[in-house]
C-alpha positions as CSV (number, residue, x, y, z in Angstrom):
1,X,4.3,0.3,-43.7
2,X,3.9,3.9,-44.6
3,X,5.0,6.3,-42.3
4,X,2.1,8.0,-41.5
5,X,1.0,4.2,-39.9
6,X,4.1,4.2,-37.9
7,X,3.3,7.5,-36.3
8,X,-0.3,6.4,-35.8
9,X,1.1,3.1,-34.1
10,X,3.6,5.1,-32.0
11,X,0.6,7.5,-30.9
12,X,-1.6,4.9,-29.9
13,X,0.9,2.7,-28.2
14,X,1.9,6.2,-25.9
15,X,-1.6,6.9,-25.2
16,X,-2.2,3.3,-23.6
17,X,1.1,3.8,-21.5
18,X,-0.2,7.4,-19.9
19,X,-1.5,7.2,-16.8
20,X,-5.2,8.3,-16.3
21,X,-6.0,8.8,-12.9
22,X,-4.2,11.2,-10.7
23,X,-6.0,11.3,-7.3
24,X,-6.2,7.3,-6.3
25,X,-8.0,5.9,-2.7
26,X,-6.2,3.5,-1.1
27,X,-6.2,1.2,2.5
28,X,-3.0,0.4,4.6
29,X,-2.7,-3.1,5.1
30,X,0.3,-2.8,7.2
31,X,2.0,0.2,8.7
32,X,5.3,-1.0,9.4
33,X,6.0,-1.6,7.1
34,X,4.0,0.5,5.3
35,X,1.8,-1.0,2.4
36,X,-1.3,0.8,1.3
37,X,-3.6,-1.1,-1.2
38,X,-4.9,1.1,-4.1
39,X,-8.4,0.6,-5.7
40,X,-7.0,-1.3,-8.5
41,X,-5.5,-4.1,-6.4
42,X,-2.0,-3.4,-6.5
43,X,-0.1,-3.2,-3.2
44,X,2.4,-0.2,-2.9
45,X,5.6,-0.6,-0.4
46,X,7.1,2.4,1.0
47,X,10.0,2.1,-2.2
48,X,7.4,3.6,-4.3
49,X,5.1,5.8,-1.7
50,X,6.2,9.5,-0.4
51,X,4.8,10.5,2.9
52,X,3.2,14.2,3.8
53,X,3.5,15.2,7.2
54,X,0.0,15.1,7.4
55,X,-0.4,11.4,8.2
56,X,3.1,11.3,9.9
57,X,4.1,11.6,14.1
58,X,5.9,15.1,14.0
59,X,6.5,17.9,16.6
60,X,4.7,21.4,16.4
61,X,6.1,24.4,18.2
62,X,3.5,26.3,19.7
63,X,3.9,29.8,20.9
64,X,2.0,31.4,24.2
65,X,1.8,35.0,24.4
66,X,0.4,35.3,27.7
67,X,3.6,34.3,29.9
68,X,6.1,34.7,27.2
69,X,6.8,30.6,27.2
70,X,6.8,28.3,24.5
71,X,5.7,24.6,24.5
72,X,5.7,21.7,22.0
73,X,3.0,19.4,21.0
74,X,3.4,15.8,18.9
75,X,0.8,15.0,16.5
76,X,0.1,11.4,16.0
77,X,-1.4,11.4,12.4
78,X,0.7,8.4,11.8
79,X,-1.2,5.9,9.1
80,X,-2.6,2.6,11.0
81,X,-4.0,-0.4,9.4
82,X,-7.5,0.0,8.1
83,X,-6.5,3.6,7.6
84,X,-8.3,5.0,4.2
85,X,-5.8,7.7,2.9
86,X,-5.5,9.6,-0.7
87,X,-3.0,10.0,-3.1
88,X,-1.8,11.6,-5.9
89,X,0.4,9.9,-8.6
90,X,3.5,11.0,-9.9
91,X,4.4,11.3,-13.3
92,X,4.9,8.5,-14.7
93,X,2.5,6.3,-12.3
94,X,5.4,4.6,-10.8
95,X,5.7,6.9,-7.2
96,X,2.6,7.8,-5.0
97,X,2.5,10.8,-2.4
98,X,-0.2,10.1,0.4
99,X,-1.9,13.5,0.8
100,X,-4.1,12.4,4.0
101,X,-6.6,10.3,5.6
102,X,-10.5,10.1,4.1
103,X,-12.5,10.5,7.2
């Protein structure tokens, strides 16, 4: 085998290994724990998904001006079943970060 054919082998074997899709859709089937199905079937656990804090329960501080007090607010954006979210892959196709909720 020339050399040339090994390098053509090597390119094509590396181009069917990269991962084409960066933004995927996916559904949580179950939310504790949490497992989100992606479009192609596969069922992520939360080993191989990173969560924003846009689809988590977190506290915001929130300042009033008008008496000089300040008061806290939770947001409830945690993911529920039947929840449609979006994610981007990471390099490599292995890890997932959940950007949001489609709405």
């Amino acid at each position: 085998m020339a050399i040339i054919d090994i390098i053509r082998n090597i390119a094509s074997d590396t181009a069917k290994n990269t991962v084409s899709n960066v933004v995927v859709f996916g559904n949580v089937v179950s939310s504790s724990p949490l497992i989100i199905e992606i479009d192609s079937g596969i069922r992520l656990t939360e080993d191989f998904i990173y969560i924003t804090n846009n689809v988590c329960e977190h506290n915001v501080e929130v300042y009033v001006n008008t008496h000089g007090t300040c008061s806290g607010k939770t947001t409830n954006n945690k993911l529920k079943v039947g929840d449609s979210v979006v994610l981007l892959k990471c390099f490599g196709g292995q890890r997932f970060v959940v950007i949001g909720k489609c709405i």
